[in-house]
C-alpha positions as CSV (number, residue, x, y, z in Angstrom):
1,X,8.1,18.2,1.3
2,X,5.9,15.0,1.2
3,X,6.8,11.9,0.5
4,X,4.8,9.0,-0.9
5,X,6.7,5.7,-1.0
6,X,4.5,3.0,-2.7
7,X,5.8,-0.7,-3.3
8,X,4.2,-3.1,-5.8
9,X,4.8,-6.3,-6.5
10,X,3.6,-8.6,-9.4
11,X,3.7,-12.2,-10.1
12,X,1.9,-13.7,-13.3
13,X,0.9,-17.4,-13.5
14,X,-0.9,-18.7,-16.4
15,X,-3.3,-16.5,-17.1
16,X,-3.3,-14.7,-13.8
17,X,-1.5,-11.7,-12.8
18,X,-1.7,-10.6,-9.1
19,X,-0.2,-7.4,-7.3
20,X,0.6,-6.3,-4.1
21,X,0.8,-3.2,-3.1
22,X,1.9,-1.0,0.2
23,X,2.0,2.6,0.5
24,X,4.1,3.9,3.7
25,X,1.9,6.8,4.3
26,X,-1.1,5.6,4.4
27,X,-0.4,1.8,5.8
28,X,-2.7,0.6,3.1
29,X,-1.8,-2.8,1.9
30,X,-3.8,-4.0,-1.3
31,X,-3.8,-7.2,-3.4
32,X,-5.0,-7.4,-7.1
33,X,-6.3,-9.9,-9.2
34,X,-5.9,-8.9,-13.3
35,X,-6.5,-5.2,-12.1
36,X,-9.5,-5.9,-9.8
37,X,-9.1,-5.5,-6.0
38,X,-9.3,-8.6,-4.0
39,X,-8.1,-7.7,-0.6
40,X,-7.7,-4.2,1.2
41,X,-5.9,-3.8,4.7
42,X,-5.4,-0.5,6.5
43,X,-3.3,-0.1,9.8
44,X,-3.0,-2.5,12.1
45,X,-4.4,-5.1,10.1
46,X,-1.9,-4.1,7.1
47,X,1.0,-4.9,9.4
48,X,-0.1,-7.6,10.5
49,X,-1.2,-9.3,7.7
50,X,2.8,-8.5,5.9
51,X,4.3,-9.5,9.5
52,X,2.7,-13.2,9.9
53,X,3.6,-14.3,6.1
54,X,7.5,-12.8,6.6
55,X,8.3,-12.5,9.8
56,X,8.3,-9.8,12.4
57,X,11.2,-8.0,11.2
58,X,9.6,-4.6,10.4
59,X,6.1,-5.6,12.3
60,X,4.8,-5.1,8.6
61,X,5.2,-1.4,8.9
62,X,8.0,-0.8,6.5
63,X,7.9,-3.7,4.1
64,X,10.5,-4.8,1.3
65,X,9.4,-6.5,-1.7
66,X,10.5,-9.8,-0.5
67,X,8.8,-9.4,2.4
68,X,5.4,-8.3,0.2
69,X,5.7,-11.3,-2.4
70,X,5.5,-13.4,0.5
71,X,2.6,-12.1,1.3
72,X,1.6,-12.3,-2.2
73,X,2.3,-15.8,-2.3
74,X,0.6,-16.8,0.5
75,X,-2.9,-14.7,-0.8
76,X,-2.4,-16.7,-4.1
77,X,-2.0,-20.0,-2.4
78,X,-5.4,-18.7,-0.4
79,X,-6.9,-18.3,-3.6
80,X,-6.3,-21.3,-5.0
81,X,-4.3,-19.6,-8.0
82,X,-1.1,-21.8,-9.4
């Protein structure tokens, strides 16, 4: 049987809503900006994009949600949004 695991996180500031999203199969890590895709990591840059905002814990490759709206965070502080 397969299994898809997908984790998305959203924050919304003013206007704004952002999302970040990881799906263990693939390793594809994605950030969204109201619906639109702004960023798009696949393995190894996936991991290491989640693994130098939270830590080395997993290496990236089995994030939680805490360790994804860190990343999140730090894409909307890149941005320039909040």
């Amino acid at each position: 049987m397969l299994r898809i695991r997908s984790l998305r996180v959203t924050a919304q500031l003013a206007e704004t809503e952002m999302c970040a999203e990881y799906c263990a199969q693939t390793g594809r890590l994605r950030v969204l900006r109201d619906g639109a895709l702004v960023r798009e990591w696949f393995p190894p840059n996936s991991w290491m994009a989640i693994a130098s905002v939270a830590g080395a814990r997993n290496w990236g490759t089995r994030p939680d949600s805490n360790e994804l709206r860190a990343l999140l965070e730090n894409q909307m502080s890149l941005l320039n949004i909040g």
